[in-house]
Wavefront OBJ file of the C-alpha trace (Angstrom):
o trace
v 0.000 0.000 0.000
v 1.402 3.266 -0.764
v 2.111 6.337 1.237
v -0.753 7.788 0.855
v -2.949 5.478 1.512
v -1.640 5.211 4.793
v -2.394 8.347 5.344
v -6.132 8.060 5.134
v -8.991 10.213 4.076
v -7.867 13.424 5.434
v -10.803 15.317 3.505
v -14.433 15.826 5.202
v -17.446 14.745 3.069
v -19.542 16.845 4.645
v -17.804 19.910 4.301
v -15.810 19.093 0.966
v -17.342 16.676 -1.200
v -16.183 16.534 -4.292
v -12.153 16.951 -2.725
v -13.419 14.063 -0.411
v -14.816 12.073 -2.736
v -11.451 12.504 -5.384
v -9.488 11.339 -2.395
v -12.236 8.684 -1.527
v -11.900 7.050 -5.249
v -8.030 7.228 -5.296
v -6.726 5.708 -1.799
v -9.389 3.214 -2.122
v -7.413 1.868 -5.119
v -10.718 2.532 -7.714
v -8.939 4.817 -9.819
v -6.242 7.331 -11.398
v -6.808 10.631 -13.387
v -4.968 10.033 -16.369
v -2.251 11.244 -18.172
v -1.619 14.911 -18.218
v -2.962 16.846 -21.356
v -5.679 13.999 -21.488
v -8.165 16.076 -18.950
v -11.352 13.958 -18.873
v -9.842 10.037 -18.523
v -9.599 8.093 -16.202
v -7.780 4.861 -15.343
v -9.506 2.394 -14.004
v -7.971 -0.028 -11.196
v -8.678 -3.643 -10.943
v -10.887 -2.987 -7.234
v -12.559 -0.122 -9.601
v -12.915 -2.677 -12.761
v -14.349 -5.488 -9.974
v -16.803 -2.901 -8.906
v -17.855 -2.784 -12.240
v -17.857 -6.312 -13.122
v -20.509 -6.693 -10.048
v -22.829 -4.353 -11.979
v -22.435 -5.683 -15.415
v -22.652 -9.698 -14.194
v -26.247 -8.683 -12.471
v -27.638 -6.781 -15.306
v -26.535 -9.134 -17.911
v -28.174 -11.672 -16.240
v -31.232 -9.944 -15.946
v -30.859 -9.095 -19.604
v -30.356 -12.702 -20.624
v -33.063 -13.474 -18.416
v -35.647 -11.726 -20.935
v -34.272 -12.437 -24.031
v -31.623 -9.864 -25.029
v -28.446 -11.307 -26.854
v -25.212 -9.090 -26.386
v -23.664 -8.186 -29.957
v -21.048 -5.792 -30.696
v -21.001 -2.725 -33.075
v -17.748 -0.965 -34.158
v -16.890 2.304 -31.928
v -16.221 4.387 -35.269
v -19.712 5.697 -36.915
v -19.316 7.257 -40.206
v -20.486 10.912 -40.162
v -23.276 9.659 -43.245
v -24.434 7.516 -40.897
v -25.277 9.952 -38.013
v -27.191 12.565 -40.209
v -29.514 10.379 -41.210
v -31.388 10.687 -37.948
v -31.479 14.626 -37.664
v -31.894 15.187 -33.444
v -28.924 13.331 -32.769
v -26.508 15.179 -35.016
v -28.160 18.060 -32.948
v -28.115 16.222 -29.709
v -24.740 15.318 -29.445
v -23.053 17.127 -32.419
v -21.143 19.381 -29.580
v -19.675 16.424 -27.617
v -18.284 14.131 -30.914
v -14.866 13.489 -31.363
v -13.676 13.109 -34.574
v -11.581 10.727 -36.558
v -9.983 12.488 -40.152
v -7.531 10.433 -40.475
v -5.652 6.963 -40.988
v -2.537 6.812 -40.348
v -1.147 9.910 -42.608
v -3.849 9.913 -45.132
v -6.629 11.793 -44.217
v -10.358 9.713 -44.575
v -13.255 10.719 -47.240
v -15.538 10.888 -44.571
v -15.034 11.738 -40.984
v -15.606 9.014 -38.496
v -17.337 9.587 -35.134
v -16.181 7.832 -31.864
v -19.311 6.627 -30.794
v -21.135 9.318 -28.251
v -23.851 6.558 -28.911
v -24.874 4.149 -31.339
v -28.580 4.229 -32.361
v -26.987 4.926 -36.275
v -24.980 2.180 -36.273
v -27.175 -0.312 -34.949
v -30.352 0.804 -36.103
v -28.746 -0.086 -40.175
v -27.980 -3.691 -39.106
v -31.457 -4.137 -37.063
v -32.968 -3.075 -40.351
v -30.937 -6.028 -42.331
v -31.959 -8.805 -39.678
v -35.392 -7.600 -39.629
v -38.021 -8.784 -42.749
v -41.162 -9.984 -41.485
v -43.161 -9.905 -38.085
v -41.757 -13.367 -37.048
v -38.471 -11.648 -36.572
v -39.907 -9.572 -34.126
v -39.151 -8.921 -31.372
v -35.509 -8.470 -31.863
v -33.115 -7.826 -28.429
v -29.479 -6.466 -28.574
v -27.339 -5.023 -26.141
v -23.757 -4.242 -26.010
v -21.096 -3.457 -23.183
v -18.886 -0.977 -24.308
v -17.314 2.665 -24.105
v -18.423 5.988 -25.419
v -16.926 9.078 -26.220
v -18.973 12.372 -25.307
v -16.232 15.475 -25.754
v -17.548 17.561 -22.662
v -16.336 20.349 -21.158
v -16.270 20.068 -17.844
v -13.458 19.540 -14.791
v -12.602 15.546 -14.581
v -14.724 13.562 -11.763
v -14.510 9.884 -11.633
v -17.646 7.649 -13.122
v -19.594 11.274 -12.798
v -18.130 13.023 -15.563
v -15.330 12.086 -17.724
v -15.070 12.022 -21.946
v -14.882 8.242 -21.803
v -16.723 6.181 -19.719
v -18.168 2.786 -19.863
v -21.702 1.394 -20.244
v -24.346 -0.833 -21.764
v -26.843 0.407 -24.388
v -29.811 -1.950 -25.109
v -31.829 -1.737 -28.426
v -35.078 -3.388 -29.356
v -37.782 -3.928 -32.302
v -41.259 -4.640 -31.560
v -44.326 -4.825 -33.861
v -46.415 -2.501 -31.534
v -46.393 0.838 -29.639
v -47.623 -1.083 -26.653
v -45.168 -3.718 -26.640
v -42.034 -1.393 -27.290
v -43.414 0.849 -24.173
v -43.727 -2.145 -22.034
v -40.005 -3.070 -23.264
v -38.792 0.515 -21.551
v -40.993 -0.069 -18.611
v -39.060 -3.457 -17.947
v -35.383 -2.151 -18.684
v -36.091 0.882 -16.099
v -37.554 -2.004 -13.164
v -34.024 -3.665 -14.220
v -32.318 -0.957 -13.567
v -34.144 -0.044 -10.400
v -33.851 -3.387 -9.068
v -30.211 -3.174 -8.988
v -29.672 -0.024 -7.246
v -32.670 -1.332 -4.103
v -31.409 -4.969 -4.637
v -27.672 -4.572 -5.116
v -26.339 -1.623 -4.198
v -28.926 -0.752 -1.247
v -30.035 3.042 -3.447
v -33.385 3.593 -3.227
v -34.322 5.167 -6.424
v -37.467 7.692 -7.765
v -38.779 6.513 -11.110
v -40.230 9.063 -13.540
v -39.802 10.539 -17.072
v -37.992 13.125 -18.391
v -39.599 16.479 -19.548
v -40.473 17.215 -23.032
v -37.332 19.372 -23.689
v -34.958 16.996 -22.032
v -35.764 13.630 -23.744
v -32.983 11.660 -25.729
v -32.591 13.243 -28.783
v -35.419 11.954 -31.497
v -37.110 10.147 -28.756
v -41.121 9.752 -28.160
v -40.721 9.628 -24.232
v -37.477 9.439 -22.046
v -37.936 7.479 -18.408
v -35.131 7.622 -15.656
v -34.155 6.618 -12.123
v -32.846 9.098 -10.135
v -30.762 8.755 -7.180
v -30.227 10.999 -4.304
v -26.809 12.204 -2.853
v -26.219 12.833 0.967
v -24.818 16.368 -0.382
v -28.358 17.036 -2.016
v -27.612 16.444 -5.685
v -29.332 14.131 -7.502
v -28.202 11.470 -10.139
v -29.309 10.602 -13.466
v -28.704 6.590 -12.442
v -30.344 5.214 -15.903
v -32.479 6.013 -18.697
v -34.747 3.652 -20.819
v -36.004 5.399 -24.127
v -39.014 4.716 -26.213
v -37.625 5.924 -29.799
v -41.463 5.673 -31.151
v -40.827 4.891 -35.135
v -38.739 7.813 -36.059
v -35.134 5.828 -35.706
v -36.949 3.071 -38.157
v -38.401 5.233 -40.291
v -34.897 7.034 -40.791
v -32.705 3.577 -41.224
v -35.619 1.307 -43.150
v -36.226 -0.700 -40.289
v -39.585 -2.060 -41.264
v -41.684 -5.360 -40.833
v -43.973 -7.232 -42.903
v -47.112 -7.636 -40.607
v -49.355 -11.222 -41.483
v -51.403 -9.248 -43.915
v -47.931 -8.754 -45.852
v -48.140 -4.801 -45.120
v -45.040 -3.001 -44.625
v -44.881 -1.188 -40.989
v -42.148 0.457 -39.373
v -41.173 -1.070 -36.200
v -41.026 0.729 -32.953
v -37.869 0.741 -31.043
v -36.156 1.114 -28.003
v -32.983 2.268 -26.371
v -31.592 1.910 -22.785
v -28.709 2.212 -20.853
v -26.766 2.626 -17.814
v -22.925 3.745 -17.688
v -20.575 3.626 -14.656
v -22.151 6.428 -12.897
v -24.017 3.836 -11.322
v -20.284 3.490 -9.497
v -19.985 7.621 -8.661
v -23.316 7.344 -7.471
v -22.463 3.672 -5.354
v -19.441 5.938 -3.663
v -21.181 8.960 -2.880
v -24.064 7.643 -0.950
v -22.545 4.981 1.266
v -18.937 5.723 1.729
v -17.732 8.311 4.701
v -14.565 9.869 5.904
v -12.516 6.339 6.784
v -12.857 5.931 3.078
v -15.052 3.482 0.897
v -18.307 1.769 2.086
v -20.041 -0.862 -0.124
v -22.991 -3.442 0.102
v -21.883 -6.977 0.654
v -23.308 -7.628 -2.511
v -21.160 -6.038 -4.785
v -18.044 -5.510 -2.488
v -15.104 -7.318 -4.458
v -13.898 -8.826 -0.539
v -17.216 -9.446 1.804
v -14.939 -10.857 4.201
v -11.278 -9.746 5.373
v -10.040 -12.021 8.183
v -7.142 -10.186 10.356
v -5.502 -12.739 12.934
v -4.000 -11.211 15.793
v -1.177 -12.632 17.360
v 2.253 -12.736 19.672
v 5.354 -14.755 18.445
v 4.059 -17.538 20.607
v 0.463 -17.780 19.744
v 1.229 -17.105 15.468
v 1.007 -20.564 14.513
v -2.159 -21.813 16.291
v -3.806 -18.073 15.508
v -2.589 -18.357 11.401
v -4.144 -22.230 11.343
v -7.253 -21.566 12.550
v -7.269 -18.201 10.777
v -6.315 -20.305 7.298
v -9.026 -23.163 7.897
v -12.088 -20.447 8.455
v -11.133 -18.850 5.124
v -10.980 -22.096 3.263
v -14.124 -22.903 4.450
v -15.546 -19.897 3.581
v -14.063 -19.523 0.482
v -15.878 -23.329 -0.501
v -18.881 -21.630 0.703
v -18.991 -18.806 -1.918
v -17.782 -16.359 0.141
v -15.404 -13.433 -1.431
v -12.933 -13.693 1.150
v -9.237 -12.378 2.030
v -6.766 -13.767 5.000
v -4.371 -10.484 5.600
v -1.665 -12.550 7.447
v 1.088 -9.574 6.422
v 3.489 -9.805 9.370
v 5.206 -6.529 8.639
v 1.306 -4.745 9.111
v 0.401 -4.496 12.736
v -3.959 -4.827 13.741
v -4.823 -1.621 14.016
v -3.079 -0.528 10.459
v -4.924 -3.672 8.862
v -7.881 -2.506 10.427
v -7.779 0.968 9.047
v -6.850 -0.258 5.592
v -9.660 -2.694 5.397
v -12.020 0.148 6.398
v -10.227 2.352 3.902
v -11.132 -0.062 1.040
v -14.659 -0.989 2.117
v -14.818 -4.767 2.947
v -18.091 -4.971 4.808
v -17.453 -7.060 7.535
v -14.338 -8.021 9.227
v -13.505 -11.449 11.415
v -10.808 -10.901 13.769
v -9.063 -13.735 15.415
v -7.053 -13.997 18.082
v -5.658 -16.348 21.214
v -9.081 -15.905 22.825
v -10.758 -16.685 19.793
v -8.565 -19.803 19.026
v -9.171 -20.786 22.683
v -13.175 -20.232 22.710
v -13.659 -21.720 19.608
v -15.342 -18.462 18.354
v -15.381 -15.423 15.689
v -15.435 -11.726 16.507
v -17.008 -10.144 13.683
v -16.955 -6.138 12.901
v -19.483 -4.527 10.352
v -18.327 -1.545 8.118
v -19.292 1.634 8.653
v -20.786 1.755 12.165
v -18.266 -0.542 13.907
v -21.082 -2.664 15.236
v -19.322 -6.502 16.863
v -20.611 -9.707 17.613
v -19.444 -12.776 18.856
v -19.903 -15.527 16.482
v -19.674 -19.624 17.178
v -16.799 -21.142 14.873
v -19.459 -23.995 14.336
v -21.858 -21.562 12.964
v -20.133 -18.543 11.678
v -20.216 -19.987 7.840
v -23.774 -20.091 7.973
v -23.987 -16.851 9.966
v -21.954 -14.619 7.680
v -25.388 -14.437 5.569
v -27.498 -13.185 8.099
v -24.087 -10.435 8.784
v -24.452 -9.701 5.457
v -28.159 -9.287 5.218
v -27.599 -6.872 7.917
v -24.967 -4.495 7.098
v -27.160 -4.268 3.781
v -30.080 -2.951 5.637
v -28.582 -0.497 7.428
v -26.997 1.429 4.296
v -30.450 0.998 2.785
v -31.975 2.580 5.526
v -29.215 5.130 5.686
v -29.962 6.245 2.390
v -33.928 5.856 2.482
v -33.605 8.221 5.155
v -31.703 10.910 3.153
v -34.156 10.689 0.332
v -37.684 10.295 2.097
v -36.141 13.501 4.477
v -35.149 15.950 1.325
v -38.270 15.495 -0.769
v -39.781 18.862 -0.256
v -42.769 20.954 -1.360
v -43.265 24.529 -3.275
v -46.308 26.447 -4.139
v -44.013 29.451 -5.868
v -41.115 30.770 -7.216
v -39.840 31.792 -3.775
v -40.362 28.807 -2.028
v -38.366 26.806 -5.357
v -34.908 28.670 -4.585
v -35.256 29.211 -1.426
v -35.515 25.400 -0.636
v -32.667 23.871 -2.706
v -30.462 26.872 -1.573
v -30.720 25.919 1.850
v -31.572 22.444 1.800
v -30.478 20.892 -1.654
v -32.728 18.326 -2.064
v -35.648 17.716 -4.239
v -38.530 20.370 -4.723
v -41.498 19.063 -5.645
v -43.916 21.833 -7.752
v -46.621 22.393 -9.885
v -45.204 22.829 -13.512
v -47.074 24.369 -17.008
v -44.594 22.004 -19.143
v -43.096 25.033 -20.516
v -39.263 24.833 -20.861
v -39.104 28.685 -20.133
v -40.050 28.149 -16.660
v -37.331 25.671 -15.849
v -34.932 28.213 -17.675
v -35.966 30.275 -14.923
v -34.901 28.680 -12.071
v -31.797 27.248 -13.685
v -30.732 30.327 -14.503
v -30.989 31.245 -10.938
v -29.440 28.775 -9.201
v -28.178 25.904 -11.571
v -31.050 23.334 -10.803
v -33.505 21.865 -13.434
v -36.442 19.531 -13.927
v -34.730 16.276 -13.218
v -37.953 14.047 -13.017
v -41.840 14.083 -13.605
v -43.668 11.255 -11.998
v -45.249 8.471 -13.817
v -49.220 9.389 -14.305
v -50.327 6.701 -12.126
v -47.580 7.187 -9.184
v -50.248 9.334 -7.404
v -47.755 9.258 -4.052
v -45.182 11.163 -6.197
v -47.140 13.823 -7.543
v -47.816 17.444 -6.048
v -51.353 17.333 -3.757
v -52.226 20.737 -5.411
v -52.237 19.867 -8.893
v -54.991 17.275 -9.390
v -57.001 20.386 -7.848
v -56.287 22.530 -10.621
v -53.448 25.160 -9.298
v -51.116 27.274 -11.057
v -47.570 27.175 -12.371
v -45.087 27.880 -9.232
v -42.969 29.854 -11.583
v -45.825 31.487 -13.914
v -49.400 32.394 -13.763
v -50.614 29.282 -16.568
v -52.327 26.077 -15.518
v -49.631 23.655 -14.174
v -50.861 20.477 -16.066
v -48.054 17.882 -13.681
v -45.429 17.692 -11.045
v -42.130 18.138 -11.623
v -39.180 17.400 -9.297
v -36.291 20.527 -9.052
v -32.451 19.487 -7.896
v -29.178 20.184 -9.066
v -27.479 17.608 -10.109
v -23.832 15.610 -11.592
l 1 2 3 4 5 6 7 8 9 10 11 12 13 14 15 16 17 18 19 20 21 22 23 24 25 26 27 28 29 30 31 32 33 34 35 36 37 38 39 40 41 42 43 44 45 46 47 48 49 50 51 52 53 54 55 56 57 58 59 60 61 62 63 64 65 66 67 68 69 70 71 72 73 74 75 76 77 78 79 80 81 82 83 84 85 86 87 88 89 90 91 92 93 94 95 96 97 98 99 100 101 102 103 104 105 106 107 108 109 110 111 112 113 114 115 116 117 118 119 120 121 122 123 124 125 126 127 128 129 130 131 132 133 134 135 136 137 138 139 140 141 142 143 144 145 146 147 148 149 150 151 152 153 154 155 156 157 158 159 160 161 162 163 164 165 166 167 168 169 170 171 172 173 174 175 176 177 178 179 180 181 182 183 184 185 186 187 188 189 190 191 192 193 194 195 196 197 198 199 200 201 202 203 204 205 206 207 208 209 210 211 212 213 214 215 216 217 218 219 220 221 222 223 224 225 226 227 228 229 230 231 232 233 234 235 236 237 238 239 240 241 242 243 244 245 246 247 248 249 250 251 252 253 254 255 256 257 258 259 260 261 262 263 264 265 266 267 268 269 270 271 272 273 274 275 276 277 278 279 280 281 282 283 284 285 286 287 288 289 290 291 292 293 294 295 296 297 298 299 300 301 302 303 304 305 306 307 308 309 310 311 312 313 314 315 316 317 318 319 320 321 322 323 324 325 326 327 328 329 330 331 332 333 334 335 336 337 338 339 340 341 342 343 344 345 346 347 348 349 350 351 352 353 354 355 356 357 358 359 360 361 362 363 364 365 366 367 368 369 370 371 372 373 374 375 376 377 378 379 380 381 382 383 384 385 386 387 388 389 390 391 392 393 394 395 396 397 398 399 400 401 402 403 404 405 406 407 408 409 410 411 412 413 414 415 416 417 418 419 420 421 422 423 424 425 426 427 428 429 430 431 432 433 434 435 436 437 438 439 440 441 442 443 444 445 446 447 448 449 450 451 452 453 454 455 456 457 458 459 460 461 462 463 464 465 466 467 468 469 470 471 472 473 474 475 476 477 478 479 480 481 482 483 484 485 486 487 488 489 490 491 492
C-alpha cells in the first residue's frame, strides 16, 4: 500500500465533497486521473474494474433473463451515418470526437467515436429484420463511449470516456415497445434497491430533455447525501422515427409493410460515482456486501508464541468460507500491525471483518466487525459460515436505511417561485412543484441557481405527484395552468 494510503482520508465529506470524494476514489485503489494533457480520462484499477464487473454480471443476467443477446457494433460511426437521424446530429453534435484520419492519409468521410450508437445499430437491425416473425428483436452491447464535454474531470460522474451498456429493441407494436422501456427501467431499479442498497425515484424526463429523437425518455434518479441528484439510468421509447430514418420495417401477417417501434436503454458507470457517494464516509469506501469485491477480510491477531495456532485456525475459516462462496481475504502480512490492517480494510470498504485472536482460538469463536458503524458480535466457529449471511443481510439494511432516510427527508414541497430557490439553496434536495410544461419556466430557475427539472412522476404514481395539482393550481414559476409535477435538484 502506498504512502498515501496510509495516510487516510484526510478530507471531510460533509464539508468538501467533491475533494473528499477525489481522495475517496483514489486511496481506495478505484482509480487514477490520467495522463496529463488527457483532462477527462480516467484509469480504471482492478478494485474499480471489480466494482464494475458486479454491476455488469447482475444486469446481464437480468438481460439474458428476458431475451436480449449481447452483440457488438464498431466504436467508429461514419459521419453519413449519423445525419440520417437529424436530433442526434443536434443532440450530441457538440460532444463528438472526430476521426480524419488513418494513419497519414486523411479519410473521405469523418468518423465519429461513438457518443452513442442508435446509427450504427439501427442499419444492421434493419438487415436482420423482414417480417413480423423476426420480431421482437433484443441487442445489447457493453462498451465505451466518447462524449467530448467540457467540464473539470470527476470519476464515473463526468469524464469524456466512460463505460456502459446500451440496449436496443424492435417490436411490432407501440404497446409492446413501451412495455419493453418499462421493464429495462424495473431492471435498472432493481439493482440499485437490490444490489447496491439506493433507493431510487422513477419518472420521465420532460419534453425538452428527452434523448434526442425520442417519443418519451424514463429515468431513475438517485439521491446524494450532499443534495444532488443522479441521473442513475435512462430507458427510451424511440417511437418509429429511428426506423423510419434507417428502413427498419416489418412485414405484418397481412404482408403490409410497418415500421417497427424501437427502443434504447442504458446505464454507464455512474451507477459506481453514485455507489461511492451515498454509502462511503470519511474512513474511506463503504459498499454493500453484494457487490463488495472482498465481503470478508479475516485479520488474525497474534504474539510470536500464539502465530502458529492463531494463522491455522485463521487459514481453515477462510478455506471454508471460500468453498462456501464467500469473497474472502486472510491479511496474514506480518510486517502490518492490527490496528493498520484494520484501518486499511475500512479504507477499502470490505463490509465485515472477522478478527481472530488467542481468545478466539481458545473459545472456539469469531469476533465479527461490520463496516461503517463498527457494530461486533461474537460468532460460534461452528456456525459462523452459515452466519456470515445473516451479517451480510444486515450491514445491507442499514446502508439501505441510511440512504432511504436521506431521500424520504429531502423530498420537499413549493407552491411558488420563492419557495423553489429558497428550498434547494438551503436544503439541496428535491422540490417538488406544480409545472405548465413550458421549458421557459425551468430556464428560470436554472438560470438562478443551476437546478432543473430532473424528473416528472409516472401518471399513475399518485404518491409522487404534487397534492395541489390534481385540484387545478397554477404554475409555481408562472401564472398558466400547471398540467403535472415536476421534481427541481441540481445535479452531476
Amino acid at each position: 500500500m502506498s504512502d498515501d494510503q496510509a495516510l487516510g482520508i484526510t478530507e471531510s465529506k460533509e464539508y468538501n465533497t467533491g475533494e473528499w470524494y477525489a481522495e475517496v476514489v483514489q486511496k481506495a485503489g478505484l482509480a487514477n486521473y490520467g495522463p496529463d494533457g488527457m483532462s477527462g480520462f480516467i484509469i480504471t484499477r482492478p478494485r474499480g474494474y471489480a466494482l464494475w464487473e458486479g454491476i455488469q454480471n447482475y444486469l446481464d443476467g437480468q438481460f439474458k433473463a428476458t431475451d436480449v443477446q449481447n452483440a457488438y457494433f464498431p466504436l467508429f460511426i461514419p459521419e453519413s451515418y449519423l445525419e440520417r437521424e437529424k436530433d442526434i446530429v443536434e443532440g450530441f453534435d457538440p460532444e463528438v470526437a472526430w476521426v480524419t484520419h488513418g494513419g497519414n492519409q486523411e479519410l473521405e468521410e469523418r468518423l465519429a467515436v461513438r457518443p452513442t450508437s442508435e446509427s450504427i445499430i439501427a442499419p444492421y437491425m434493419a438487415q436482420w429484420v423482414r417480417s413480423h416473425r423476426d420480431l421482437p428483436l433484443r441487442v445489447n452491447q457493453w462498451c465505451s463511449v466518447v462524449r467530448w464535454e467540457a467540464t473539470d474531470t470527476k470519476p464515473f460522474f463526468r469524464t469524456k470516456e466512460f463505460l456502459w451498456q446500451e440496449g436496443h429493441t424492435a417490436h411490432e407494436t407501440e404497446e409492446e415497445a413501451y412495455e419493453e422501456t418499462m421493464t429495462r427501467l424495473g431492471q435498472y431499479r432493481s439493482l440499485y434497491e437490490d444490489v447496491l442498497a439506493m433507493p431510487v425515484m422513477r419518472g420521465k424526463k420532460p419534453e425538452h430533455d428527452k434523448f434526442p429523437g425520442a417519443d418519451t425518455t424514463t429515468t431513475v434518479e438517485a439521491l446524494m447525501p450532499d443534495g444532488k441528484s443522479v441521473q442513475a439510468g435512462t430507458s427510451h421509447y424511440l417511437g418509429t422515427s429511428f426506423a423510419a430514418a434507417f428502413d427498419l420495417t416489418y412485414s405484418d401477417e397481412d404482408e403490409e409493410e410497418l415500421p417497427a417501434h424501437t427502443t434504447s436503454w442504458g446505464l454507464s458507470w455512474r451507477s459506481l460515482g453514485a455507489l461511492i457517494m451515498t454509502h462511503s464516509d470519511d474512513q474511506g469506501l463503504v459498499v454493500p456486501p453484494t457487490i463488495a469485491p472482498e465481503q470478508v477480510v479475516i485479520v488474525p491477531i497474534y504474539q510470536e508464541d500464539t502465530e502458529e495456532k492463531v494463522l491455522d485456525y485463521a487459514e481453515d475459516l477462510r478455506e471454508e468460507l471460500a468453498e462456501a462462496g464467500v469473497r474472502v481475504e486472510l491479511d496474514d502480512r506480518d510486517e502490518r500491525n492490527p490496528g493498520f490492517k484494520f484501518n486499511e480494510w475500512e479504507l477499502k470498504g470490505v463490509p465485515v471483518r472477522f478478527e481472530i485472536g488467542p481468545h478466539e482460538v481458545d473459545d472456539d469463536e469469531v469476533t465479527v466487525v461490520h463496516r461503517p458503524d463498527g457494530e461486533q458480535a461474537v460468532e460460534s466457529r461452528s456456525d459462523v459460515v452459515d452466519a456470515v449471511e445473516d451479517h451480510f443481510d444486515e450491514v445491507y439494511a442499514k446502508l439501505y436505511a441510511r440512504a432511504e432516510e436521506n431521500l424520504t427527508e429531502n423530498v420537499r414541497d413549493a407552491e411558488d417561485r420563492a419557495s423553489i430557490l429558497g428550498t434547494i439553496g438551503q436544503h439541496g434536495g428535491y422540490v417538488r412543484a406544480p409545472w405548465c410544461g413550458k421549458e421557459e419556466c425551468e430556464t428560470e430557475i436554472k438560470e438562478t441557481i443551476s437546478a432543473e427539472i430532473v424528473m416528472v412522476p409516472f401518471e399513475d404514481d399518485e404518491e409522487r405527484h404534487h397534492p395541489d395539482v390534481a385540484d387545478g393550481c397554477t404554475c409555481a414559476i408562472c401564472d398558466d395552468e400547471a398540467t403535472e409535477t415536476a421534481f427541481f435538484a441540481k445535479s452531476y
